[in-house]
N, C-alpha and C positions, 0 to 999 in steps of 0.2 A: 504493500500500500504506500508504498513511495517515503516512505519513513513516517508517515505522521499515524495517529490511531486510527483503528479500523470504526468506521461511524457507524453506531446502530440503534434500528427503531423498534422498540419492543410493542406488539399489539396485543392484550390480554385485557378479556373484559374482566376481570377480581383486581382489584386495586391493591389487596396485597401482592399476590402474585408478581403484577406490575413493580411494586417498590422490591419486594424478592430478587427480580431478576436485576432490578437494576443495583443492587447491593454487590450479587454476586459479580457481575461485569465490571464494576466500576473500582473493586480490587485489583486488577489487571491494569497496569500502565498502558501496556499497548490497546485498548478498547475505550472507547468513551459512549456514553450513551448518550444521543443526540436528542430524542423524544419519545413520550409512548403516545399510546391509543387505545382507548376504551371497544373501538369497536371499525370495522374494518371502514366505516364513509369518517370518520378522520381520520383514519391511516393512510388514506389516499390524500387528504390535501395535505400532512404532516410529509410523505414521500416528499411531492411536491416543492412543500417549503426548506424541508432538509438536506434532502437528496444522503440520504442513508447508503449505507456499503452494503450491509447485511439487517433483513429485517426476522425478527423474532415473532411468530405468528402461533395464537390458542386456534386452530381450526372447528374448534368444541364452542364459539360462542352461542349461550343463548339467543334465539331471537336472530341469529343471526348466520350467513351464509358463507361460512370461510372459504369456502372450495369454491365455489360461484368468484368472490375475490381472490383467490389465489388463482383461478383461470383468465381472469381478466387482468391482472398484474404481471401473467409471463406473457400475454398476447401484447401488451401497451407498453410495457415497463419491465424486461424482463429483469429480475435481480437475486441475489443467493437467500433464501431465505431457508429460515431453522425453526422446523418447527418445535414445541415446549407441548407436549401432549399428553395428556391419560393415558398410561400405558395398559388397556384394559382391551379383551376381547373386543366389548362393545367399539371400541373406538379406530380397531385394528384396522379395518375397510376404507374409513375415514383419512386414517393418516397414511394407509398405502395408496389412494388415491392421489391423496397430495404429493407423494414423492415421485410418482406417476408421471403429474403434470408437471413439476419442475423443481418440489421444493430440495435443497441440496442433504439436509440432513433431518434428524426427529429425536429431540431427548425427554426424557418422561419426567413431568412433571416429581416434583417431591411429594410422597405420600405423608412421610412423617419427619419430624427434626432430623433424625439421623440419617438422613435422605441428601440432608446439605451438602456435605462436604463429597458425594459423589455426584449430585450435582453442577457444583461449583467447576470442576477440574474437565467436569465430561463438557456440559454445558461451555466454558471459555476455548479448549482445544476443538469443539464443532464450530464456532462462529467463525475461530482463525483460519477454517478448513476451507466454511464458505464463502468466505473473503477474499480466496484465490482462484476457488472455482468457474472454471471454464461456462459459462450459464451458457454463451453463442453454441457450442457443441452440440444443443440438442436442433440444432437450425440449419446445420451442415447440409444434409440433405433431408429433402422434403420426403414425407412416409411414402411409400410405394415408387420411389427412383428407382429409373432401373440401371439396375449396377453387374458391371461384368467383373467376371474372375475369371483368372485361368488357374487352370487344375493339373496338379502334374499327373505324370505317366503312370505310375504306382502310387496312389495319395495315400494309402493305408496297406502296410506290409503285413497283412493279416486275415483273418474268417474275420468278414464282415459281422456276424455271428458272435462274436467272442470279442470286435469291438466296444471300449467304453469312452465315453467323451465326457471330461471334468468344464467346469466350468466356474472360476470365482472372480467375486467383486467386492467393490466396500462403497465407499461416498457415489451417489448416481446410478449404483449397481441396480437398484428397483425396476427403471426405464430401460434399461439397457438389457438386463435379462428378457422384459417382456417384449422388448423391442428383437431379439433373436429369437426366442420359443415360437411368437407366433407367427415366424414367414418359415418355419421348420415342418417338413410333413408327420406323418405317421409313421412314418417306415423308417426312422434313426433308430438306430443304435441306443440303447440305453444310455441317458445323461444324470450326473450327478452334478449337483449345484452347492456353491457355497457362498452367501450372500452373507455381509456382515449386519445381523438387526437384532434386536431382542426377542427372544424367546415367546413374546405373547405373537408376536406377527407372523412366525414363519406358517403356522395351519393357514391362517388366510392370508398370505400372501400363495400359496400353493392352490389355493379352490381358487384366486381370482385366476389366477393362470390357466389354470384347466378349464376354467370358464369359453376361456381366450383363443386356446391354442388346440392343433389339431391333434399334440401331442396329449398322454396323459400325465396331468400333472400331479405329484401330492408330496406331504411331508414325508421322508424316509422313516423305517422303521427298521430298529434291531432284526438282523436276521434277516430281513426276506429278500429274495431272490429277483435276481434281476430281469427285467422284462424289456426286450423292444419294445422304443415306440411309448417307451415312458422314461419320466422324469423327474427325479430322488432329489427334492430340498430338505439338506440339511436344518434339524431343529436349533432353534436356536439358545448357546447356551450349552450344546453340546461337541463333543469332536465327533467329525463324519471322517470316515476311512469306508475303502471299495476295501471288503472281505472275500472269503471262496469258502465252501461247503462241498467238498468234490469236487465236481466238474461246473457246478455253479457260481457263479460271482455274486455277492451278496451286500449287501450294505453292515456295517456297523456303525452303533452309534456308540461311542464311548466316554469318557471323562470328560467332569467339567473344568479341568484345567486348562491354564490358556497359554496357547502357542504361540510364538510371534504377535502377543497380544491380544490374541482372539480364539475365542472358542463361538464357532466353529472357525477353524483356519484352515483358510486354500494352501498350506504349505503341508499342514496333515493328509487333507485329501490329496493334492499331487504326487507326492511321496510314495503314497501307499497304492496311487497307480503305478509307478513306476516301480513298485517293489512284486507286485501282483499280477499286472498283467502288461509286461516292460512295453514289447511294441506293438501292441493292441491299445494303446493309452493313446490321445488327444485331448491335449487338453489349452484353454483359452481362458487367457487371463482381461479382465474388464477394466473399469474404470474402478479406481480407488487411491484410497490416500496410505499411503506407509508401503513396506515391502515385504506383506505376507503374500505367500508365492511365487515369490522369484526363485527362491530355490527349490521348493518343491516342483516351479516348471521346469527349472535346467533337471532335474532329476528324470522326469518324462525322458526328456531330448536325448540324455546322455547315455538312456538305455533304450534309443530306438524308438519311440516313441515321437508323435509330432505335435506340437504345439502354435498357437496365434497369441497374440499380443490387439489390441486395441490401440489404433494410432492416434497419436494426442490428439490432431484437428479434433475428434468427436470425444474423447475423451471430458467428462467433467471434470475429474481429480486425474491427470497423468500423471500418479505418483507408482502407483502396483505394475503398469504397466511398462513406465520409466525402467522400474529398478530392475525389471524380468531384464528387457532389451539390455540394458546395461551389462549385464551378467553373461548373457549370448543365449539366454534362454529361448527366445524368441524366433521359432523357424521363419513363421512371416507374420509381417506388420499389417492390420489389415484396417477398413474404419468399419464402425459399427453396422452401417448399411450393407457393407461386402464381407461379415463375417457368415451372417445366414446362407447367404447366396453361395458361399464358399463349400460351408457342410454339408449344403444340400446336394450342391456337383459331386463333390467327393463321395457322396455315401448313393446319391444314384443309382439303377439298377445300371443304368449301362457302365459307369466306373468304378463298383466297388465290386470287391471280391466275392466270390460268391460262399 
C-alpha cells in the first residue's frame, strides 16, 4: 500500500461489534480505520467519501440485503472486502455466496471473550491479505471464453482408471474451484479438493457445488472408496490424504493438526499422492496466500506425476501459486479459464488412456 496504512471501512449493523472491530484494527500500526456503517445505503456514500482499501462487511444485517450490496459493489466498485460473519450452519450459504461473488476472505465473528484474541490476529492478517489482492483477476476473462489449450502427446502416463487429480487453494479459492468443477464433465477421474475454510462450511460448500456441476460433488468421508466422476472436499479442520484399501484408492480423513498452517493442507494431500499413486497423480495448485503446497506439488512432479499452477493474471492471492513455480513444481502455468478446458482435453475419451 505504498507505505502508508491500509484504509478501512467497517459495515456492521450492532454498534458494539462496530466499536469491536475497530478496537481490534486500530492496534495494528499498519491499519487505520477510516469509517463505519450501520447498514449497507451509508456504506455506499461513506465508500464514496473515503475511498476505503478494504471494506469489513456483516452480510447477516437485519432488514437488510448484504449480498444484493455486495453484488452491486463488485459490479460499480469492485474492492477486497472481508467478510466478519456467524460462523453457523444457518449462515454457511450466505457467506459462501458472498465469497462466490467476490468477497476476498470470511472471519467469524467472536462468540464469547475468549474468542478475542483469535480474532484479533486472524481478523488483522485477513485484511492485510485483502489489501493486496488481485480483485481485477476475476475480470480477466468473461464466463464462457473460449479458451484453447494444447494437450500433449501422452498427458497422463497411466489407466485412466487408476487416475486421481488433487486440487488446492486458500484466499479466492471458493470462485475458482467453482469456476473449474462446473465446465468439468462427468467422466473425470476422481478429484480431491482442498480448500482453506472453517469447518462449519465445507458440507455446504460441497451440496452448493453439486448443485452446480455435472460432476458429483460432496464432503469426503473416512474410508470410502473412490469413484469416477466424483469429487472429495476435504472437511474442514481436518487432514485429507488419498489412502488405498487393496486395489482401491480411498480417502482418509485424519488429525486435527496443522501442517504448513493449515488443517486441511494441500501439502498433506499432494504428498500423499505422490507417495500413493506416484504417476497416476495431477495435481493443480489455485489461488492463495502462503506456501502450502508447493512442496507437496514438487513431490507429484518428482515422482512422475503432473501438475498446473494458476497464472497470476487470474490469480487473487498469487502467493501458493508463486511459491509452487518458484520451487519448479509447476509443469505448466495455466489461467483459471484454460485450466478446465485443459483436464477436460486430457482426460477425453479420444486422449486418455484407456
Amino acid at each position: 500500500m505504498s507505505g502508508r496504512p491500509i484504509r478501512v471501512l467497517i459495515v456492521d449493523d450492532s454498534a458494539l461489534m462496530r466499536d469491536m472491530l475497530r478496537s481490534i484494527l486500530g492496534r495494528d500500526p499498519e491499519i487505520e480505520v477510516v469509517g463505519t456503517a450501520a447498514d449497507p445505503f451509508t456504506a455506499r456514500e461513506a465508500i464514496k467519501r473515503l475511498n476505503p482499501d478494504v471494506l469489513t462487511l456483516d452480510v447477516e444485517m437485519p432488514g437488510m440485503n448484504g449480498i444484493s450490496f455486495l453484488e452491486r459493489l463488485m459490479a460499480l466498485r469492485p474492492m477486497p472486502v472481508v467478510m466478519v460473519s456467524t460462523l453457523t450452519q444457518a449462515g454457511a450459504l450466505t457467506t459462501l455466496r458472498a465469497l462466490e461473488i467476490g468477497a476476498v476472505e470470511v472471519v467469524g465473528k467472536p462468540g464469547k471473550a475468549s474468542d478475542l484474541d483469535r480474532i484479533s490476529a486472524e481478523l488483522i492478517g485477513k485484511i492485510k491479505v485483502a489489501a493486496s489482492a488481485n480483485i481485477g483477476a476475476r475480470r480477466i476473462a468473461p464466463e464462457g471464453a473460449s479458451v484453447k489449450v494444447s494437450v500433449p502427446q501422452q498427458p497422463v502416463g497411466c489407466s485412466r482408471s487408476a487416475t486421481v487429480i488433487g486440487i488446492g487453494a486458500s484466499t479466492g479459492g471458493v470462485e475458482a474451484i467453482r469456476a473449474v468443477l462446473t465446465e468439468l464433465p462427468a467422466s473425470m477421474p476422481p478429484i480431491l479438493i482442498v480448500q482453506h475454510m472453517p469447518g462449519q462450511f465445507t458440507g455446504s460448500f460441497a451440496s452448493r457445488l453439486d448443485g452446480l456441476c455435472a460432476l458429483q460433488v460432496k464432503e469426503a468421508e473416512d474410508g470410502e472408496i473412490l469413484r469416477p466422476g466424483t469429487a472429495y472436499l476435504a472437511p474442514g479442520g481436518r487432514q485429507f490424504e488419498l489412502g488405498h484399501a487393496g486395489p482401491n484408492l480411498t480417502c482418509r480423513i485424519g488429525s486435527e493438526e496443522r501442517v504448513s498452517g493449515h488443517a486441511p493442507s494441500v501439502d498433506v494431500l499432494f504428498r500423499s499422492m505422490a507417495r500413493v499413486c506416484p504417476i497416476n497423480s495431477l495435481g493443480v495448485i489455485l489461488t492463495g496466500m502462503g506456501r502450502d503446497g508447493a512442496s507437496g506439488l514438487l513431490d507429484i512432479r518428482l515422482g512422475g506425476g503432473h501438475t498446473i499452477g494458476q497464472n497470476e493474471a487470474t490469480s487473487v492471492v498469487y502467493g501458493m501459486p508463486r511459491a509452487a513455480f518458484e520451487v519448479g513444481a509447476v509443469e505448466r502455468q495455466l489461467s483459471l479459464q484454460s485450466i478446465a478446458a485443459y483436464l477436460t482435453a486430457v482426460f477425453s475419451p479420444e486422449t486418455a488412456h484407456a
